[in-house]
N, C-alpha and C positions, 0 to 999 in steps of 0.2 A: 469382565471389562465394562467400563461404564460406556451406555449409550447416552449422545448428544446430537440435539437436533435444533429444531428453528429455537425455541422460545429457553434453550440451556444460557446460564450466565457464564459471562468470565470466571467470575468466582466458583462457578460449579466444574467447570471445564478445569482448572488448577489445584480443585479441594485436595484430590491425592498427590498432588508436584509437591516438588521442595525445590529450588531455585536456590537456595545458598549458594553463593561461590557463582554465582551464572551474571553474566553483565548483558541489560538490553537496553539499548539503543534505539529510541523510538521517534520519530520524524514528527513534526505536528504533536508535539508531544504535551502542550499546555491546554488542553481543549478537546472534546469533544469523545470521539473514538479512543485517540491516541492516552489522553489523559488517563481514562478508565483502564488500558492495556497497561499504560505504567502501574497505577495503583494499584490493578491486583498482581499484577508479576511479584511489584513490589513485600503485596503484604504475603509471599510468599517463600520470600528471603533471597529477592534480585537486587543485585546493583542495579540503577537503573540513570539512564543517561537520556534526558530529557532536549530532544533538538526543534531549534526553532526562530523562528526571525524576530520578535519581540524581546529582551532582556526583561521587562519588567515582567509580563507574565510568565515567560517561562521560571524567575524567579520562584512567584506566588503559587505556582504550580508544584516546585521542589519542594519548596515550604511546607505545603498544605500534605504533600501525599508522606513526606520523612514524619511527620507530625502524627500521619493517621496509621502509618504504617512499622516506625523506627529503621526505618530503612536509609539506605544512604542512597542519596538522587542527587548527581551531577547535571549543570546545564551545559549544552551547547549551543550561540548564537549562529544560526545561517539563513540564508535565505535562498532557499532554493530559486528562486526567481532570478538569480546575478549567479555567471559560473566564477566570478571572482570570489564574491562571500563563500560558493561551496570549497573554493580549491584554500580561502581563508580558514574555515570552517577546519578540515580535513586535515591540515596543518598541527590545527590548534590540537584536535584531538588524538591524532600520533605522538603527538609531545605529551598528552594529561595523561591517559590512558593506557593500559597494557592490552587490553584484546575485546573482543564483542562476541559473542553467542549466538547472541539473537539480535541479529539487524533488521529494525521492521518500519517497514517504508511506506508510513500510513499517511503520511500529510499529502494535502490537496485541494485544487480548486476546482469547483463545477458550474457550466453554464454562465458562465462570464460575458459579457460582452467582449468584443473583440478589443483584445489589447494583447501587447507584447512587455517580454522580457526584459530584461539590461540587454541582452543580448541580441535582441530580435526574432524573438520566437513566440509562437501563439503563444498564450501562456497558459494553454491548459496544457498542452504539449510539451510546452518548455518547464512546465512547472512537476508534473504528474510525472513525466517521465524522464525526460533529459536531466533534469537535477539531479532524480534520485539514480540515471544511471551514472553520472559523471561521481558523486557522494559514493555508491556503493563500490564503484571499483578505486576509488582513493581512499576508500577506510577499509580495502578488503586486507594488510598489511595485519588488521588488528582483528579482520574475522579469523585471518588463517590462523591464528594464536586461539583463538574459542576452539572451547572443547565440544567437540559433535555440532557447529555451528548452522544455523541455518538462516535462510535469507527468507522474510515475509514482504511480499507488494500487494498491497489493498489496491484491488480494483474493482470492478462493480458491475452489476449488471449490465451498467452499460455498454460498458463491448458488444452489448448487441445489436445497437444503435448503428455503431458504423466499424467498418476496416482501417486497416491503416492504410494513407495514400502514399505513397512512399517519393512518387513523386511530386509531391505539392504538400507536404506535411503543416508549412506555417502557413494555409493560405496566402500565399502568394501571389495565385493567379486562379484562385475561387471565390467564390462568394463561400463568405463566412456562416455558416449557422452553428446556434452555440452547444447543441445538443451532438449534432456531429462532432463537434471537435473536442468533446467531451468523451463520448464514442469513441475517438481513434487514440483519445491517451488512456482511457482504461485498455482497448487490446494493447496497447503499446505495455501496457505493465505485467499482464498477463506473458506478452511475447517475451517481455526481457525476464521471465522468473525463467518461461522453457532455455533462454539461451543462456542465463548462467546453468542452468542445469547441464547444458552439455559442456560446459567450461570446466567447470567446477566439482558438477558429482561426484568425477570417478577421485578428488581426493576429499571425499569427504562434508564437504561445502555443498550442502541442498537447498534448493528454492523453491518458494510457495508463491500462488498467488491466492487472490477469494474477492467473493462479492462476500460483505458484512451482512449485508440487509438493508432494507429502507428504514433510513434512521433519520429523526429531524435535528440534526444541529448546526452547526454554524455554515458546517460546509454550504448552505442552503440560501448564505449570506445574499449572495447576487441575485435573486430569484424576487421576482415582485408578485403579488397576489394573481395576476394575468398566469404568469408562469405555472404558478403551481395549480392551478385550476387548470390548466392544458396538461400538466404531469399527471394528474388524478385524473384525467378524462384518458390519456393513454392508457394508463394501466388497466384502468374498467374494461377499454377498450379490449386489448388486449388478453387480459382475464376470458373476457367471454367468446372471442372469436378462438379460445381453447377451452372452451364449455367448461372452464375451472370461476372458482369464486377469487378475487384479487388478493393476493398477500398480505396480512396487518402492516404496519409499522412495527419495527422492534424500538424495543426500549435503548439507550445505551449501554449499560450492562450488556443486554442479548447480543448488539451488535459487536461488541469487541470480543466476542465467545468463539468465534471461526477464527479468528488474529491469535488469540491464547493455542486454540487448541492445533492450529496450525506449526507454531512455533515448538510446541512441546509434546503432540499426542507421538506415541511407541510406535503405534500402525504407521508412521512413514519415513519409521528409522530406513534408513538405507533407500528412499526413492524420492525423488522431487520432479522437478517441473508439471506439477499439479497443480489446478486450478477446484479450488474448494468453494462451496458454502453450506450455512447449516451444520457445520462442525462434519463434514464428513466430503469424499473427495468425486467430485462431481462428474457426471458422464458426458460426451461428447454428445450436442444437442444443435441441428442447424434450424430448426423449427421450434419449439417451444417457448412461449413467451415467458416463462416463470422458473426453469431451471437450466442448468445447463452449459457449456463452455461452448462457443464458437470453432468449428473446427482449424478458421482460418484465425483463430489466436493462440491457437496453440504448435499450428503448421513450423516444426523446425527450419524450413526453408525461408518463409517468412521473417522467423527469429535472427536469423542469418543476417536478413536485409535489412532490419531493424538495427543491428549491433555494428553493422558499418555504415549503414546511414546515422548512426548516434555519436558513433567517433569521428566521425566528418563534422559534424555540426558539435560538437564542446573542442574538437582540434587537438585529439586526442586521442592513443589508441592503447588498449588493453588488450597484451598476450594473455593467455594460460596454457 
């Protein structure tokens, strides 16, 4: 069995897949991460269903990868940011489409300045997580039709930043800092993988979560030189206060290689609410600045209170 670790590609991580006949639906799908997960699913012989709040890129996106790939790439307009475009969104694609495979819920914003949603929601919070929890349980009509389906939520180191506040989630009645509230929507994706896990495993429906890697692309939009000169100085930081040396950057390729091989690696036939990186599934860690899952992101209890504070706040509830 092939070994994969930090510096493996997507493309290395799928060389032995065949994805014929497989449908994946990829969030944030014209850009960055998500782009590179489509195109090599794609050149692998995936439908692939490209979602995303622009129409004209996510066009040029379909274009470019059918083009590189011969593959057949559908779009879907939404924006996670408004629960109206999602429950639009959800609509549209029960109507185009017959089922999803692989649902992978990679789109996202980081360190933002404080602003909110259509709806009133921080909008890392409302964007990172509420969207894609309100999106994945209204297109799950067309996971449950995917064969061996599985569910992927990109989340990121930084859940180690912060917890989730459960009572004061859209700052409300805190002072905002943008790093924290960055923090509480990556655990918040990590939580929602363990809580479809216990929704969902026992019929077959499994969920991942992962940090990718430090990757520089867009996501990085909001960040001004101040910012990222305080990011390199944590991590340094950080690094040495665990007498380790700081982690490279990954390339794009590297980083969509944990998202591939999450979606498709044997070893986690039959088990989810994992939290991966480095292509491999990560240990429970409350100290270590450089690997590791938070234990209180993976806490089912927790999960719990995330899944009915999610339904509370999109006004909506999900049995299984």
């Amino acid at each position: 069995m092939a070994q994969f670790g930090f510096e493996s590609t997507a493309d290395q991580v799928l060389a032995d897949q065949d994805l014929t006949g497989r449908t994946a639906f990829i969030t944030g799908g014209y850009s960055g991460l998500g782009k590179e997960t489509a195109r090599a699913m794609a050149a692998k012989g995936a439908h692939v269903i490209l979602s995303g709040r622009d129409a004209t890129k996510l066009g040029a996106a379909a274009d470019e990868i059918a083009v590189a790939t011969g593959a057949k790439v559908d779009t879907l307009v939404c924006d996670l940011a408004s629960l109206a475009s999602i429950r639009s969104a959800a609509k549209d694609a029960l109507a185009r489409f017959d089922k999803i495979d692989l649902l992978i819920n990679n789109a996202g914003v980081m360190a933002c300045p404080l602003s909110r949603t259509a709806d009133g929601f921080e909008m890392q919070f409302g964007t990172n997580h509420l969207g894609h929890f309100l999106l994945t349980n209204l297109l799950m009509p067309l996971v449950e039709k995917g064969a061996d389906p599985r569910i992927v939520n990109l989340s990121s180191r930084g859940h180690h930043i912060d917890q989730m506040h459960f009572n004061d989630p859209n700052y409300q009645d805190r002072d905002y800092e943008k790093w924290q509230a960055y923090g509480q929507s990556k655990t918040a994706n990590v939580l929602f993988a363990v809580g479809l896990e216990q929704r969902l495993g026992g019929r077959g429906i499994h969920s991942y979560s992962l940090h990718p890697g430090g990757i520089m692309t867009n996501l990085s939009r909001h960040m001004s030189e101040d910012d990222m000169a305080a990011l390199m100085t944590r991590i340094r930081k950080s690094a040495e206060e665990s007498g380790q040396e700081p982690q490279p950057f990954k390339t794009i390729p590297q980083g969509a290689a944990t998202t591939c091989w999450a979606a498709t690696a044997a070893e986690l036939d039959n088990a989810g609410g994992l939290y991966c990186e480095d292509c491999h599934v990560a240990d429970q860690d409350d100290t270590s600045p450089q690997s590791g899952v938070r234990s209180y992101a993976i806490d089912k209890g927790n999960a719990d209170r995330l899944w009915a504070l999610s339904e509370k706040l999109v006004g909506e509830s999900f049995a299984y």
